[in-house]
N, C-alpha and C positions, 0 to 999 in steps of 0.2 A: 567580308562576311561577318552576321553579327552573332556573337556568342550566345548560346542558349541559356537559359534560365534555367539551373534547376528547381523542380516542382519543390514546394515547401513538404515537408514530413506529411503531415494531415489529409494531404491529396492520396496515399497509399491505403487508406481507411476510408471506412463508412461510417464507422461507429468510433466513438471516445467513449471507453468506461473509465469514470475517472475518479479517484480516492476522495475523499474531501479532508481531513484535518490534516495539516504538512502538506495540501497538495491545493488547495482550492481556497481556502482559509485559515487560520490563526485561534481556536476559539471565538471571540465576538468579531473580529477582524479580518478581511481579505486579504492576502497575501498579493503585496503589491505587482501591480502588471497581469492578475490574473482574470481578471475582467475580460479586460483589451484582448489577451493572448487567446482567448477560450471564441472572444464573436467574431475572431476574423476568419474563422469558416463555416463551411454549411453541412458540416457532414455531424447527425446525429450525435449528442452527446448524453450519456445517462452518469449518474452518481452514484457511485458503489461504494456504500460506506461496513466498518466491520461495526460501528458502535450502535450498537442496538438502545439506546435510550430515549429515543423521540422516535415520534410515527413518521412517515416519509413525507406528511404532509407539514410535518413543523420544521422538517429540513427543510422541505422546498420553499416553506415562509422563511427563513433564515437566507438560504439564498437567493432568493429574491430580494430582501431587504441589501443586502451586500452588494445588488446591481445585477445579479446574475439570472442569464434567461433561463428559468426552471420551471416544468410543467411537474404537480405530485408525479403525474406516471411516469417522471422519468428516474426516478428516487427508489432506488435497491438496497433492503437494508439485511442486516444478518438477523434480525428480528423475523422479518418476512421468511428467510430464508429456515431459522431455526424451528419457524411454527409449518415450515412446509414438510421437514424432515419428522417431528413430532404426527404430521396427519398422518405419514405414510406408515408408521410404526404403533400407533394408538386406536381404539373403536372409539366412532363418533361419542359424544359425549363425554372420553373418559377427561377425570382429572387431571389436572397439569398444575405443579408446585412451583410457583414463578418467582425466582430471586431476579428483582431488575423493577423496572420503571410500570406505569400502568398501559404506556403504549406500547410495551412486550406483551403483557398480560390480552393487549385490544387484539392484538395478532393471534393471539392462541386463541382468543374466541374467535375471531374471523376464520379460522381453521375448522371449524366445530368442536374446537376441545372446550373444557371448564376450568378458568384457571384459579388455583386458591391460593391460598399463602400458611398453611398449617398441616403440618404431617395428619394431624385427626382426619381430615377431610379425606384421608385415603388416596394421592397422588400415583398415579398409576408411571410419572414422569416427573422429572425435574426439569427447568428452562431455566436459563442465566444469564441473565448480559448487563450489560455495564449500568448500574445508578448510583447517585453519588451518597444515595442515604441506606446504602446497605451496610448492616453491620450485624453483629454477632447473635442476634435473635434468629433472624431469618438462613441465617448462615447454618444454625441447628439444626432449624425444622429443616433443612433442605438435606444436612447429614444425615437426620434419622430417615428419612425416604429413600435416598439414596444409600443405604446401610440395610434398610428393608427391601431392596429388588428396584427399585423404580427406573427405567431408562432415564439417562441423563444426557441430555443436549444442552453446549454450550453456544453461545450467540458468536463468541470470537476467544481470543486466547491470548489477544495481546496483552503484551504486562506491560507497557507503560502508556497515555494517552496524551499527546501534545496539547499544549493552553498555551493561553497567552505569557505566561510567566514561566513555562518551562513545561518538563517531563512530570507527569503525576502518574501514578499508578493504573492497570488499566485491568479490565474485567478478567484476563488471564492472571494477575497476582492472587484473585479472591478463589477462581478456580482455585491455582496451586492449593490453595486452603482447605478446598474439599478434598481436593485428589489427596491431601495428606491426609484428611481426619477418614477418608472413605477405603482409600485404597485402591480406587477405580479412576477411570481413563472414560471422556463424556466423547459422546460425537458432535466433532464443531462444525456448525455451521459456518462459519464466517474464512476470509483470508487467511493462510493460503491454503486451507481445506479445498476443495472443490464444487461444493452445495452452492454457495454465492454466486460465486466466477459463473457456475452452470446458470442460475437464475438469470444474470445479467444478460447473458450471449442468450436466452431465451425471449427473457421479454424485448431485449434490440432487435432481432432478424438480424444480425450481424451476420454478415457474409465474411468481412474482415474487419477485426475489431485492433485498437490498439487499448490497450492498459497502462492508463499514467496514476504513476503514484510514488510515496515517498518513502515508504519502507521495502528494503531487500526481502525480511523475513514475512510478510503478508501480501504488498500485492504483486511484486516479480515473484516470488515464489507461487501465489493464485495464478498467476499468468503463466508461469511454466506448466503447472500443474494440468489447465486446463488447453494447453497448445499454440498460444496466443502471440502475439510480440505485445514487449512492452517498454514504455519511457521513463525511467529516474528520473525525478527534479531534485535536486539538491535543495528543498525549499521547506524541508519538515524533517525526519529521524536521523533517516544513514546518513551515512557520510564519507567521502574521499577513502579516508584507512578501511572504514566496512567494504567498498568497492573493492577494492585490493586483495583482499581476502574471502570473499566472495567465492564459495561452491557454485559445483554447476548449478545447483537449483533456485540459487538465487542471483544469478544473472541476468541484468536488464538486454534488450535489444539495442536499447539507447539509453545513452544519458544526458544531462543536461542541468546547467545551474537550475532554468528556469522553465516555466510554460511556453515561453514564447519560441524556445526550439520547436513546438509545432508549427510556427510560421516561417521558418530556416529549411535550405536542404536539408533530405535524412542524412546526406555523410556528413553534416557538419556534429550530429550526434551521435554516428557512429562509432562504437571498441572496434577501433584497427591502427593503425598507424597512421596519422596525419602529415600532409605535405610540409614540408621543414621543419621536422623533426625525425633523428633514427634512435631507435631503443636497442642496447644490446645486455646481453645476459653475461655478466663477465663475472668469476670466480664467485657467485650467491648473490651478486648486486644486480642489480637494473640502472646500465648506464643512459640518460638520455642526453643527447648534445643537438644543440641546433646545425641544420644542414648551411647555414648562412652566418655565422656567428658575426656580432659587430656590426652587421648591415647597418645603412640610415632608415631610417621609416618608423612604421608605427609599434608598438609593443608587442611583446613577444605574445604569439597566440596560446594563451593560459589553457585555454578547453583544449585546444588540439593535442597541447602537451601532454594534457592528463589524458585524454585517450589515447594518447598514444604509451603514455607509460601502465594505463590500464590496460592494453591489449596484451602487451609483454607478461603484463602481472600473470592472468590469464591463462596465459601459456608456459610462465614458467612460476607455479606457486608454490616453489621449493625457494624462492627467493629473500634475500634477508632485509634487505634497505634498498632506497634509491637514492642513487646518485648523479649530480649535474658535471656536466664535460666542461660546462662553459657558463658565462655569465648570462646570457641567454638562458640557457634553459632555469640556471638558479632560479631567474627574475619569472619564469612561466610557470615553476611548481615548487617552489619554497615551502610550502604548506606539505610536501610530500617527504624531502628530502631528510635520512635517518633514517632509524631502526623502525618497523615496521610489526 
């Protein structure tokens, strides 16, 4: 009799809502394999980005340019998202003080608001999101608005934004800037708020959607928030030790080095314990030992290990360090082993 296949991850979904910087892309660059991984199925994919600096249509020319099949409507940004919370709290026409790019500013008018850039003009609201040429002028007008009453919505709150050259700053650092010179707390649109997440699972008709992305604190957290499952790639912010320490709200359903766990069974991405390997919880450690130590054959399975020593983590996050039983497991999670 011949063994069955299990169904690849993607076949449990209709919808991919999926991150784009650390998850889709690099800045100017694709992140390799994610082409491939994304058109080997047919089930609906939209882009859920928190970075509010280009319109959805200069997204979807960026990835298109990178290879990637993208329709503008399938491009959900924290800009759309933050000019929809703005309609519902503002009378048509009012002012809107836009710190951020002019395809933030294009979303506030396509709201019906008016967006300006000077406390004179009377801002009945502030909007924020990430540009690269914000700086201390507009950072004023926006405190004295917001010091004068103005509702203040932020596009996102990430502090740092991935590039090709590393970690830079990201539109939540410039917040922190108001929130100190202001004293007030904005309503964010973006990851892991719930306005986004809500937008996304609107415009999909998602029945069952999955959530892939690269950060714990924005999009598993959005995914928790809004009830969702969702996938870690290893391929952008968090990382292994983030995993580990990981609250419940920032726990993925799955994880994965890369995208193409969407073409794998979902156990092979599964937090639980994988087959040859056992985790035990012995005096504040996490031991893990291979159930086959020494065997002939091929390498020890690095993923399985690390889920399985992330399941442990999990359930017991009173723990100090991990440790290997055996050579084996050293060779499968080295990069873990230690204080924690």
């Amino acid at each position: 009799m011949t063994e069955a296949v299990a169904a690849p991850l993607r076949t449990g979904y209709d919808v991919l809502l999926l991150d784009l910087d650390g998850t889709v892309y690099q800045g100017p660059e694709a992140i390799p394999g994610a082409r491939e991984a994304l058109a080997a199925g047919a089930e609906r994919q939209f882009y859920v980005t928190n970075n509010a600096s280009r319109s959805p249509a200069q997204v979807a020319d960026h990835l298109r340019e990178l290879g990637f099949d993208a329709a503008d409507t399938d491009v959900v940004t924290s800009s759309q998202s933050a000019a929809r919370l703005l309609f519902e709290r503002l009378e048509p026409g009012a002012a809107v003080l836009v710190v951020g790019t002019d395809a933030l500013a294009a979303e506030v008018a396509n709201a019906g608001l008016r967006p300006v850039r000077r406390f004179e003009d009377s801002p009945m609201a502030v909007v924020q999101g990430h540009s690269p040429a914000t700086d201390w002028s507009i950072l004023a007008e926006a405190t004295l608005a917001i010091r004068a009453g103005a509702t203040w919505v932020a596009a996102n709150v990430d502090t740092t934004l991935p590039t090709e050259r590393g970690l830079v700053l990201g539109n939540g650092s410039l917040v922190a800037a108001l929130r100190t010179a202001t004293a007030r707390e904005p309503v964010v649109a973006g990851k892991p708020a719930s306005p986004l997440m809500e937008d996304a699972l609107n415009r999909s008709g998602a029945d069952r959607a999955l959530v892939v992305g690269d950060r714990l604190d924005t999009d598993i957290a959005g995914a928790n928030a809004v009830g969702v499952d969702s996938l870690l790639v290893l391929t952008g912010v968090s990382t292994t030790a983030d995993l580990l320490r990981a609250d419940t709200l920032h726990r993925p359903t799955y994880v994965a080095e890369s995208l193409d766990a969407l073409n794998r069974p979902a156990e092979d991405a599964a937090v639980a314990c994988h087959r040859g390997w056992s985790v035990e919880f012995v005096s504040g450690d996490l031991v893990i030992r291979s159930e086959n130590p020494g065997a002939v054959g091929p390498r020890p399975d690095r993923s399985g290990a690390f889920l399985s020593v992330l399941d442990a983590a999990w359930r017991h996050p009173e723990f100090v360090r991990v440790r290997a039983a055996d050579d084996d497991a050293h060779a499968a999670v080295p990069f873990l082993l230690g204080d924690m």
